[in-house]
C-alpha positions in Angstrom: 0.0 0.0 0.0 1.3 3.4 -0.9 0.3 6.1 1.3 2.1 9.6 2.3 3.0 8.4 5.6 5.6 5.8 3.7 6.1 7.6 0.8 8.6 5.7 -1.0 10.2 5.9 -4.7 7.8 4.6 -7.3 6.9 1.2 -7.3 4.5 -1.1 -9.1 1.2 -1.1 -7.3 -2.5 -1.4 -8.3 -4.2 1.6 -9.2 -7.4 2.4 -8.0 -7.9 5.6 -9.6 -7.6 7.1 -12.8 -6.6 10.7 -12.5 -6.8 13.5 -14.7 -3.8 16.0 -13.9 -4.6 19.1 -16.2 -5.1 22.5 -13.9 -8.7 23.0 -13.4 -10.1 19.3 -14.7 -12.2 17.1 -12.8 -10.5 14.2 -11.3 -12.2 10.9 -12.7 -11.8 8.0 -10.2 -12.2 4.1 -12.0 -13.3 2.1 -8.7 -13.6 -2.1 -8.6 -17.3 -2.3 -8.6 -18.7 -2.2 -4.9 -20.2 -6.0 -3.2 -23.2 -5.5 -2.2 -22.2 -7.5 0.8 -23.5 -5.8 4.1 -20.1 -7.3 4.8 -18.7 -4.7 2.7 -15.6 -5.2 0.6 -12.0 -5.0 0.6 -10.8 -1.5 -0.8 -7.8 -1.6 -2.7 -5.2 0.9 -2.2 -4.0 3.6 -4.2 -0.8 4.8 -5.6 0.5 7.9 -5.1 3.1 10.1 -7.1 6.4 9.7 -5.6 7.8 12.4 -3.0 10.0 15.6 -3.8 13.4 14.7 -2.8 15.1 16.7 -0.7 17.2 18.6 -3.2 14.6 19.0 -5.4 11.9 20.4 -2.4 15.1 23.0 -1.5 14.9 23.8 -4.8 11.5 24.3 -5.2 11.1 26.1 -1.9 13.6 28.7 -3.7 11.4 29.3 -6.5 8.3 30.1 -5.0 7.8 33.6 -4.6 7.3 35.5 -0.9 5.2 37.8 0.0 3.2 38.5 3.3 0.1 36.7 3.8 -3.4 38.2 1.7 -6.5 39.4 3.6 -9.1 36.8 4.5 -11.9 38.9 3.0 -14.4 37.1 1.2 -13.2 33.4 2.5 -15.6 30.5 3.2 -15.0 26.6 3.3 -18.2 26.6 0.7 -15.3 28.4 -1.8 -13.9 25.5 -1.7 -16.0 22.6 -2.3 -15.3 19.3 -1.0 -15.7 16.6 -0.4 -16.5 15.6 -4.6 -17.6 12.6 -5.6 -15.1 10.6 -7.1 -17.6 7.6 -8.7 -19.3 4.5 -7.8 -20.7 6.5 -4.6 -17.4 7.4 -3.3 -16.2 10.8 -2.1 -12.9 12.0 -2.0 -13.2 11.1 2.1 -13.9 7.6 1.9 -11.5 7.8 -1.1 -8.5 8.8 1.1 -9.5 6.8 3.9 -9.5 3.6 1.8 -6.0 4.7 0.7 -4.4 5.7 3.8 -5.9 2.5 5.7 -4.8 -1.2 6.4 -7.6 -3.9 5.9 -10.4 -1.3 4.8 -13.5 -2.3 3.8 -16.2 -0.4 2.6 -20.3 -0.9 2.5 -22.2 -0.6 -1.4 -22.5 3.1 -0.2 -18.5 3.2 -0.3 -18.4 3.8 3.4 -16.0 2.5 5.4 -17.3 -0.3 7.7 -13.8 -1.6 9.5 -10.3 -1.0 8.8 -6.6 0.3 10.8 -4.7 3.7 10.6 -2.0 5.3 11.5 -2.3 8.9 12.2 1.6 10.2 10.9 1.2 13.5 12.7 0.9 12.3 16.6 1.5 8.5 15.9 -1.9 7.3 17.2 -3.5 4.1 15.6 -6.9 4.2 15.1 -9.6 1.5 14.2 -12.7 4.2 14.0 -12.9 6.0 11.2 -14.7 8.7 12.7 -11.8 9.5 14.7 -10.1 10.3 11.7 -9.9 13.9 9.2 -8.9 14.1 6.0 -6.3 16.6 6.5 -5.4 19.8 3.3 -2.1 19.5 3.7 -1.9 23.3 2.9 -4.9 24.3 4.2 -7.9 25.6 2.9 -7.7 29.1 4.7 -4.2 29.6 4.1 -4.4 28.6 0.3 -6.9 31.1 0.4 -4.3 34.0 2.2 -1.2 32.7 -0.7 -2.9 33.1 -3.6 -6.1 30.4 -4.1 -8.3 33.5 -3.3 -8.2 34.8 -6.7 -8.9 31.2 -8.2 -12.0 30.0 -10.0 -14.2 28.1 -7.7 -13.9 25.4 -10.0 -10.0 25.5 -9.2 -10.9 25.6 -5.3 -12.4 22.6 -5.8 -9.9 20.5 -7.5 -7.1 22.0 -4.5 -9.7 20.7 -2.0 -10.0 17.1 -3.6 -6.4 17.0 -5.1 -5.6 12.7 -5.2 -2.9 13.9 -7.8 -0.5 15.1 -5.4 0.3 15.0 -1.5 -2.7 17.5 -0.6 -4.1 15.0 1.2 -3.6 12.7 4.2 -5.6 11.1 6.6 -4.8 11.8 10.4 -6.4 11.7 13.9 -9.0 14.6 14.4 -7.2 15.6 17.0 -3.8 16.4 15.4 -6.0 18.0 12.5 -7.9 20.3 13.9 -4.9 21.5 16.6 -3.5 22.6 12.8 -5.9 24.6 12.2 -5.1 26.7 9.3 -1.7 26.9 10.4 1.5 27.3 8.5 4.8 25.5 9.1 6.3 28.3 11.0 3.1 28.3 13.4 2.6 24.6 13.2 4.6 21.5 13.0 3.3 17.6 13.5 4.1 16.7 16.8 6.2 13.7 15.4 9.5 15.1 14.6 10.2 11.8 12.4 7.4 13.0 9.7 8.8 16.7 9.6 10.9 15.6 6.5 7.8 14.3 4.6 5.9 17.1 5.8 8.1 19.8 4.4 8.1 17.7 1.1 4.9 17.5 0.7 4.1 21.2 2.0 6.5 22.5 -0.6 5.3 20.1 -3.8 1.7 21.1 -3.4 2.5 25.3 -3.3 4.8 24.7 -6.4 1.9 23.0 -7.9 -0.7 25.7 -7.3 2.0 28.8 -7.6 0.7 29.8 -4.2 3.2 32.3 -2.0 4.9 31.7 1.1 6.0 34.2 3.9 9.6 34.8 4.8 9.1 33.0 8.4 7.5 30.0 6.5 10.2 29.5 4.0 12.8 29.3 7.4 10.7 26.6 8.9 10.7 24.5 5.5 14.3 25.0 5.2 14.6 23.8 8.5 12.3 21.0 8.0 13.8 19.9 4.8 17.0 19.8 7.0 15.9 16.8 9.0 15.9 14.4 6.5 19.8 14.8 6.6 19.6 13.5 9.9 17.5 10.2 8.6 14.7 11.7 8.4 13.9 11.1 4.4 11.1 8.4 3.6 
């Protein structure tokens, strides 16, 4: 299973989505057909793209502009919509929870009846899925503050349910919503291990939207980025 909390290099896997990757298209998701089982059945995980490495996220970070953070007029969650459906009943939450999972299976309604996860952020394993978020990796409110508030909606909406890249993770509720809309200079997970994958994945997804980043939160990814010296890299 590929998931951001392992993150390694490319490797064959089975594919449960079919993703679109132009800016601004809809992400079309190919799922196994769904048992009607009240049983449920077995999801099957998803591969993700592989991770920035860390030369490449340094160089990156150098190439997105700074600037100081944008006014929060006009911002609602609705200006972003989520969570899209992504086919065969499934939305992108019971998407990522399928991917991000061990053992998940999911009713003819795609929702998740049983499955095992491991929250990256605090380290907590959790058997509930309603103990779980589906975390923005850059948030929606900060997007909003670098740049997304000048977006279509239409482009909101594929940033909010972005399978493509590493905008997405699912994590305990509680490490989530202690995030906030918080950037890495405000913010870090409390597991100092994941801080290299964090900054990777922090850095990969502004790049990919051309969104800004303040002078404060550029020092934190640098410092970030500088743990996976130290072992660090995934």
């Amino acid at each position: 299973m590929f998931s951001l909390r392992s993150w390694p290099a490319y490797a064959a896997a089975v594919t449960f989505l079919t993703l679109v990757p132009a800016a601004g298209a809809t992400v079309a998701a190919s799922l196994p057909a769904l048992s009607s089982a009240a049983a449920g059945y077995a999801a099957r995980p998803a591969e993700l793209p592989p991770p920035l490495s860390a030369a490449a996220a340094y160089a990156q970070l150098a190439r997105l502009d700074v600037a100081e953070p944008g006014s929060m007029s006009g911002y609602s969650r609705a200006r972003f919509p989520h969570w899209a459906q992504q086919g065969k009943s499934c939305d992108t939450r019971e998407v990522v929870l399928a991917r991000d999972g061990a053992d998940v299976k999911q009713d003819e309604s795609c929702h998740v009846v049983s499955g095992s996860w491991h929250s990256e952020y605090d380290g907590k394993d959790l058997t509930d899925a309603s103990d779980l978020d589906i975390d923005h990796m850059v948030p929606l409110a900060q997007a909003w503050r670098s740049g997304a508030k000048s977006w279509t909606d239409a482009r909101r909406k594929q940033f909010a349910n972005d399978l493509e890249g590493p905008q997405l993770i699912a994590v305990s509720a509680a490490s989530n919503r202690s995030k906030g809309d918080q950037s890495p200079d405000e913010w870090r997970p409390p597991q100092r291990s994941y801080w290299c994958v964090y900054s990777r994945a922090w850095i990969d997804v502004k790049s990919r939207y051309d969104l800004t980043i303040t002078d404060a939160e550029r020092d934190a990814l640098t410092e970030m980025v500088g743990t996976c010296r130290s072992g660090g890299e995934a």
